[in-house]
N, C-alpha and C positions, 0 to 999 in steps of 0.2 A: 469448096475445093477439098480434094482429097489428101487427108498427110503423107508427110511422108513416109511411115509406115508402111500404107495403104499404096503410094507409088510404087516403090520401092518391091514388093508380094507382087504387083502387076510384074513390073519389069523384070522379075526374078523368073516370072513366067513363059519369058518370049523363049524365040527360039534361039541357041549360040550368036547367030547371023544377027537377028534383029537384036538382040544384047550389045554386040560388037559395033554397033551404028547407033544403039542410041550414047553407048561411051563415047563414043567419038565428037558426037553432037554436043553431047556435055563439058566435055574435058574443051572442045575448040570454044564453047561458051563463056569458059571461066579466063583465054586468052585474049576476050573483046572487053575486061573491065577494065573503067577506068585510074587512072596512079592514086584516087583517094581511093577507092574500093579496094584497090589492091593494098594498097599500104594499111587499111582497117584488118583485110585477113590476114597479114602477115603479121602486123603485133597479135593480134590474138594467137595467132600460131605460136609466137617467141612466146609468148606467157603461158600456153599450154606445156611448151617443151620444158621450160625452168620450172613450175610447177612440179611435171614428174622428172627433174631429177630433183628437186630439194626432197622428193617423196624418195627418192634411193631406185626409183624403175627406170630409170636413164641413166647411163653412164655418160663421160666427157669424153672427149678427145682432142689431143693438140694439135693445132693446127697444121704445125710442119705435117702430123702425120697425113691430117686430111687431103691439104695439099698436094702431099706426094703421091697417093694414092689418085686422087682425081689424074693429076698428070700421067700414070701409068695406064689408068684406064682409057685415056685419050687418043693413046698411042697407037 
């Protein structure tokens, strides 16, 4: 099988059209896993994210703010 390198140089190759379908095909793929899978890439994700800010390339944010903002965006 070929890496994903090698996928990836294909895929970069198609046309807009054919890019734009196969994101779609992927992104709807990663909405079919199941609550363990999902919960294995999601601690990996939090360990990534605390990783680059203990590194100082992330910054925080308090939540009020977050929150507030998500709600205006909603609106």
């Amino acid at each position: 099988m070929a890496d994903l390198r090698e996928i990836l140089a294909s895929a970069l190759s198609l046309s807009v059209d054919d890019r734009a379908a196969l994101a779609k095909e992927i992104l709807q793929s990663l909405d079919e896993l199941d609550e363990e899978e999902a919960e294995r890439l999601w601690a990996r994700e939090a360990q990534r994210r605390l990783e680059e800010y203990r590194a100082g390339r992330a910054g925080a944010a308090r939540a009020e703010d977050v929150a507030r903002k998500a709600a205006e965006l909603l609106r």
